[in-house]
N, C-alpha and C positions, 0 to 999 in steps of 0.2 A: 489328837488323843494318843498317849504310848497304848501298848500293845496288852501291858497290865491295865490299865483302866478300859481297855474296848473289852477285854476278856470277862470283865466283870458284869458284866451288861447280858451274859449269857446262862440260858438254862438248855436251850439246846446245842451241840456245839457247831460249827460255822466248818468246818473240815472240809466236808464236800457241800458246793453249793446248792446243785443241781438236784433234785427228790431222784429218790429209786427206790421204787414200787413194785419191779416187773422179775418175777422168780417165775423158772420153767419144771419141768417135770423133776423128781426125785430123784436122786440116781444112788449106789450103793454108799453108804456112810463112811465117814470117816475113820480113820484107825484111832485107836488108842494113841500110838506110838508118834500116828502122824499129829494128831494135838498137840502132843507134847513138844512136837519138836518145832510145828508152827509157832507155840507160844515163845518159845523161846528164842528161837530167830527174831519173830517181832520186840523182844524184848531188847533184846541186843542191840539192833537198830533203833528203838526210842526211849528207851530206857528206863521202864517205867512195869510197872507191874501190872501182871494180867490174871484174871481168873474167870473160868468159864463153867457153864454145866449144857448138857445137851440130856434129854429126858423126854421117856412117853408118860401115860396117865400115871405110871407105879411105878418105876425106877428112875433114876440118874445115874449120870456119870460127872464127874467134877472132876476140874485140873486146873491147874496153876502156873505162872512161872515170875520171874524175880523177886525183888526185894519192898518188903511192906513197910519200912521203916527205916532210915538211917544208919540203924545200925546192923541191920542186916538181917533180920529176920524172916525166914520167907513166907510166902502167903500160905494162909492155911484157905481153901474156899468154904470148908463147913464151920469157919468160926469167922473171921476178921470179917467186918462189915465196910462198907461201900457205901457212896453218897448217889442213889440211884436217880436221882434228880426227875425228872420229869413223867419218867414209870410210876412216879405218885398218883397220877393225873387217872389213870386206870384204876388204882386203886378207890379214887372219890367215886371213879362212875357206879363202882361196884356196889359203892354205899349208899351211894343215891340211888341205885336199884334197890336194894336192900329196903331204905328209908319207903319208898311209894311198895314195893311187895309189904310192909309194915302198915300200910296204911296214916302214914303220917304225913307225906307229900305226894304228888301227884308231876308227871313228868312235867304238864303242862301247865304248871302254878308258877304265878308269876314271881317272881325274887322279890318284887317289892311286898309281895303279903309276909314273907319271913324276916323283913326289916325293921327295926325300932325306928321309934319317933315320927314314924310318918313318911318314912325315906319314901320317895320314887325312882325308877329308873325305867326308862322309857327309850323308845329309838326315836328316830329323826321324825318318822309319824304321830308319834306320841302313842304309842302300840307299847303295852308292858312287857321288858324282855322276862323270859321265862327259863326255871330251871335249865331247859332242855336246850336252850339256845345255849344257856351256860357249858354244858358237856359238849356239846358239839362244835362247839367255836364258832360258832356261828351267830352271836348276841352282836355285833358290831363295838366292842370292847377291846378297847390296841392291849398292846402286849405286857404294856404296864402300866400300873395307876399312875393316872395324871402328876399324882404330888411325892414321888417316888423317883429321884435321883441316883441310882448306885453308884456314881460318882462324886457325891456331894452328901452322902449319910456320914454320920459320927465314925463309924469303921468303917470306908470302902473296900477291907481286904474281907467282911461280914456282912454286905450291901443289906441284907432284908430282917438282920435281925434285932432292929429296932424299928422294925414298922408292925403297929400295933394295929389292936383294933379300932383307935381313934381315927389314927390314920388312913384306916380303912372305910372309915364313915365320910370321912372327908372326903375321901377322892370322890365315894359316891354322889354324893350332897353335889360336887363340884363337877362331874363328870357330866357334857356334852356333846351330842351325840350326833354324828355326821352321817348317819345313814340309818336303811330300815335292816327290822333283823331278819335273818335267812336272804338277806341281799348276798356275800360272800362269806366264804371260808377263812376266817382270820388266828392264827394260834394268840391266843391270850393266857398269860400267868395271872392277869388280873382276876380274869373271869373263871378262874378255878380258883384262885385263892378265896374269891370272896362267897365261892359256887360251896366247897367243905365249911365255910364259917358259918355261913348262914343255915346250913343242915346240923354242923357241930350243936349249933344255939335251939335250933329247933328240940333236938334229941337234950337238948338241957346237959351239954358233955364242955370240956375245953377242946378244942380241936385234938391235942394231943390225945387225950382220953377217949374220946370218939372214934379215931386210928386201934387206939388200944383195946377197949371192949367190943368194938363190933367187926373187929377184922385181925388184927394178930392173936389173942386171943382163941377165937372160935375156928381158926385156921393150925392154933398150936405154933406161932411163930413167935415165939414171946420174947426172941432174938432181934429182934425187927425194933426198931424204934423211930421217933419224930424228933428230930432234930432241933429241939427250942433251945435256948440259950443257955437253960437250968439241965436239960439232956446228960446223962456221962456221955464219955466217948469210947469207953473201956471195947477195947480190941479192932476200933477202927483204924484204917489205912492212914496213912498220910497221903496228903492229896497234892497234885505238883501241877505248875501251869505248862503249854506248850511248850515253854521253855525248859523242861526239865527241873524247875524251882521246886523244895517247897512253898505250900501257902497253906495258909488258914482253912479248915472245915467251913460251913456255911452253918446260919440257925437260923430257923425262922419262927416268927409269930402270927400274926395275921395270915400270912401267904403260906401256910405251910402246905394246903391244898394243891400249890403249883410245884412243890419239887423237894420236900422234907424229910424224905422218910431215907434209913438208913438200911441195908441190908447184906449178910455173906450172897454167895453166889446158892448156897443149899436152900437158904431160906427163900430166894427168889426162886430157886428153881421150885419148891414146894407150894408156892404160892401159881406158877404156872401148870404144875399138878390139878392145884383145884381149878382151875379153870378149864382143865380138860374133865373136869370131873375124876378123878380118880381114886376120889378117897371121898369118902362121906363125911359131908360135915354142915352144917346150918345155914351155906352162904351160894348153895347150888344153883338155887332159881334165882341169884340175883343177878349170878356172875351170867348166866343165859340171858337173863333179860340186857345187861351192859352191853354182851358181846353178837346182839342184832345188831340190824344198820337203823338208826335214827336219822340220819341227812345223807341225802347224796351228793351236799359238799364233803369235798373232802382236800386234803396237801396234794393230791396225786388227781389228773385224770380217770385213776382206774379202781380211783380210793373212795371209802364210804368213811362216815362215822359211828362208832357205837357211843357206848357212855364210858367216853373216855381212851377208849379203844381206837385206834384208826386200822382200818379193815381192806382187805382187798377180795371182795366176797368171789370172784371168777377163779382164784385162788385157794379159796377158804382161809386164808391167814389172817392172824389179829396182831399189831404188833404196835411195840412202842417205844421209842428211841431215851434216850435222859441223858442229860448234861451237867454239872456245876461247872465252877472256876476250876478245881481240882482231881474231876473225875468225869468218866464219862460210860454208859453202859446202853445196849440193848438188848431188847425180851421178843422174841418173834415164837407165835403158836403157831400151827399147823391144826386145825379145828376137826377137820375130819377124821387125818389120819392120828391125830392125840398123840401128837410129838411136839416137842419145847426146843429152844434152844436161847440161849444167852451172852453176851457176856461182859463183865466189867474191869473198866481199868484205873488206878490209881494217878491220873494224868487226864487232860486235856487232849485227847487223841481222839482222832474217830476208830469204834469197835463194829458199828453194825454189819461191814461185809465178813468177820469175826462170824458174828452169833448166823447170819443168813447162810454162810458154809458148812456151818457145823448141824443148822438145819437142812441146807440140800446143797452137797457138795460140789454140783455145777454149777454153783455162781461164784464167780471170781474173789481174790483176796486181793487187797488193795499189793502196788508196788511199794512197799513201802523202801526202799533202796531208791530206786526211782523218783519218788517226791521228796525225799530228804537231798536228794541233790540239787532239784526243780529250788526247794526252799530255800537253799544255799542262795542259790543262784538269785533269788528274787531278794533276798535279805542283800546281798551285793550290792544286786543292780540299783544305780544312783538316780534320788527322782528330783523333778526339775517344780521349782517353786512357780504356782498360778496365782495368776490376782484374785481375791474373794471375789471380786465381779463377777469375775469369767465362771467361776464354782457355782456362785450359786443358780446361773443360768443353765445347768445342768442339771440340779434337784430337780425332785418329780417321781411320779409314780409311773415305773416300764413295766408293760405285759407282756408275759409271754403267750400265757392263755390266761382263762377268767380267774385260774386258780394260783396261776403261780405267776407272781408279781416281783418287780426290784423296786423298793424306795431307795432313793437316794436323794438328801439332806447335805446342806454345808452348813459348815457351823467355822465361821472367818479364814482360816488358811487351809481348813480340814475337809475333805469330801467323804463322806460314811455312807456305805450301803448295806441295806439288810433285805437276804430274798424274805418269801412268804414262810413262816414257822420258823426260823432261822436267825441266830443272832445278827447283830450289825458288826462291820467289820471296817479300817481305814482302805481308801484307796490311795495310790501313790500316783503322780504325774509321770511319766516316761516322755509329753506329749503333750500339746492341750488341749487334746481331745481323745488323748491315749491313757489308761491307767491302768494298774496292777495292785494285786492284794498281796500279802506276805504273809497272810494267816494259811491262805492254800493259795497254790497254784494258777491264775485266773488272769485275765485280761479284756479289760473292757472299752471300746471305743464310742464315743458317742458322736452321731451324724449331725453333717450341718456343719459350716465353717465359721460359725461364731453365732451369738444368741442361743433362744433355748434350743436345745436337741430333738427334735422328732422320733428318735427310738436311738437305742444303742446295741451294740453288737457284743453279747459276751462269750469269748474262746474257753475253752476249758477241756481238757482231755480228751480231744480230738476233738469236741463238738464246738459247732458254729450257731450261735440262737443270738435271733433277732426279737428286741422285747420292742414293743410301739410303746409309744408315751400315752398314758391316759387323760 
């Protein structure tokens, strides 16, 4: 697979493999000055546009740095909007808080009673999955519907925005199910998308309308849009792949639950306002009830689930990372002390130690000099052709712990792995039992001198983790 069709395959971005969950005590905040001048260092070296906000319950502050357009215009953060991808996810839970404080659903109602025609969906016990399994990721639903190709749709440079709600019935109707629910932690775009359609229908709304009246709206963000294929785009970013390309915005239909919604960095940061409560408005008890912990699965050992929320309660933080083809952004709260911070970028780059610095300045900022040469380096480095035999005796499921997994799939001369919550990405031969990534920095050896692998070893910025084969 090229590097444009694995990209495509992603809502969260694949940068760093490895989860990080673990933030330490607060220490004095960042300067004005020094933002400014972070953003633009970073900009220089990836070359792509950045804009941020960092905020308690009633104020922000916003900054930006390079170029939103080709032709040169630069980012405004309280206007130009952002493909915030996956931050959507937060927004469903809040609505399906909303919907059960409405008394219209109930957490633990099962998805098949808000179904037409009769649909079932059931796990491996024949146990009905329910709402709640839906938000929490935890329904046993992979990460995309079965009959859903992003590389074989009518536009793969638009992968999801002619998957309708036909197509959405179908997968269901067709979806089989290999385990029971609340067995693991699995991130699913399936299971949100179908998780808002099924609510949208309940509430008698179009998904897109449902977003509009029950949440930007009543929030006063009427800046905020859903990205369906009829959407404008008026003041949106241009979105660019790792490579520093343009590409195509994203639209969705069916799916828009898992990652459609567009937003400036003011309008997100407003949106984590209400969440800290900071402003009155109709949507107080819902965002309270989202931002409990519903599972104690979670992406992280030391992570919870709300609705929609992934949590680190020993922390108090709620936070949520978002990805497209073209952009990439995250939103981390501070619960007790009702502090926000953000931020988004017009590229395929990772932002979160971005937005996690600007919430508490002890935690590191990526090298980005340092990986940019790492990348060079592995774009160089020449890989060495294996037999499909040899690959596919290497597919399989590695654990690291219960939570956090590496599949790895061959598909004829290609070896693809994708951790847990995490796009898929190619590996390269160095070896035939050695491979590397060129999406990040990475190295991975698999045990045993031929036949399947018993576990593999993957290196990664300085760390050494041993995944077992399941």
């Amino acid at each position: 697979m090229n590097r444009t069709a694995l990209s495509r395959r992603r809502l969260v971005q694949a940068g760093a493999l490895l989860p990080c969950m673990h933030l330490s005590a607060v220490v004095a905040a960042v300067s004005t000055e020094d933002i400014t001048r972070l953003l633009q260092q970073r900009v220089r070296l990836e070359g792509m546009g950045l804009a941020v906000a960092r905020f308690d319950a009633t104020a922000m502050d916003l900054a930006a740095a390079g170029l939103i357009r080709l032709g040169g215009e630069a980012i405004d953060p309280a206007r130009h909007r952002f493909e915030i991808g996956s931050i959507t996810k937060t927004m469903v839970g809040v609505l399906l808080a909303d919907a059960v404080l409405r008394g219209e659903v109930a957490l633990d109602q099962t998805v098949e009673s808000l179904l037409p025609d009769g649909l079932r969906l059931r796990d491996s016990a024949d146990a009905p999955i329910r709402l709640v399994d839906l938000a929490t990721h935890r329904s046993g639903l992979p990460r995309l519907p079965g009959n859903l190709d992003p590389t074989a749709v009518p536009n793969p440079a638009d992968p999801y925005a002619h998957y309708d709600s036909a197509a959405l019935l179908k997968a269901v109707r067709q979806y089989q199910p290999t385990r029971a629910r609340d067995a693991q932690w699995e991130y699913s775009n399936f299971g949100y998308g179908l998780l808002a359609w099924v609510l949208a229908r309940q509430a008698q709304l179009s998904v897109a309308d449902w977003f509009r009246q029950r949440l930007f709206n009543p929030l006063g963000l009427q800046g905020m849009e859903v990205a369906t294929p009829s959407a404008a785009a008026a003041e949106a970013t241009q979105g660019h792949n790792p490579l520093g390309q343009p590409v195509p915005g994203w639209h969705f239909l069916a799916l828009a639950g898992a990652g459609a919604v567009r937003a400036s960095a003011a309008e997100l940061a407003r949106y984590g306002q209400a969440a800290l409560g900071g402003f009155e408005h109709p949507l107080l008890a819902a965002f309270s009830l989202a931002l409990q912990v519903h599972s104690d699965l979670g992406p992280a050992p030391n992570a919870r689930m709300g609705l929609g929320w992934m949590l680190v309660p020993s922390l108090n933080l709620a936070t949520h990372d978002g990805g497209t083809y073209g952009f990439s952004s995250s939103l981390w709260l501070n619960l007790i002390e009702r502090r926000g911070a953000l931020a988004l970028a017009n590229a395929m780059v990772v932002v979160n130690d971005l937005a996690r610095h600007l919430l508490n300045p002890s935690q590191p900022l990526r090298d980005v000099a340092a990986e940019k040469q790492a990348q060079v380096a592995a774009l160089q480095q020449p890989a060495v052709t294996i037999a499909p035999e040899a690959l596919a005796a290497l597919a399989g499921v590695y654990a690291l712990n219960p939570r956090f997994k590496l599949t790895v799939r061959a598909r004829g001369a290609e070896l693809l792995a994708q951790a847990t919550g995490q796009g898929e990405f190619a590996l390269f031969a160095k070896a035939p039992r050695v491979f590397f990534a060129r999406v990040t920095p990475l190295e991975i050896e698999f045990e045993g001198a031929e036949g399947p692998a018993p576990a593999l070893v993957l290196r990664q910025g300085g760390q050494v983790l041993r995944f077992a084969k399941e």
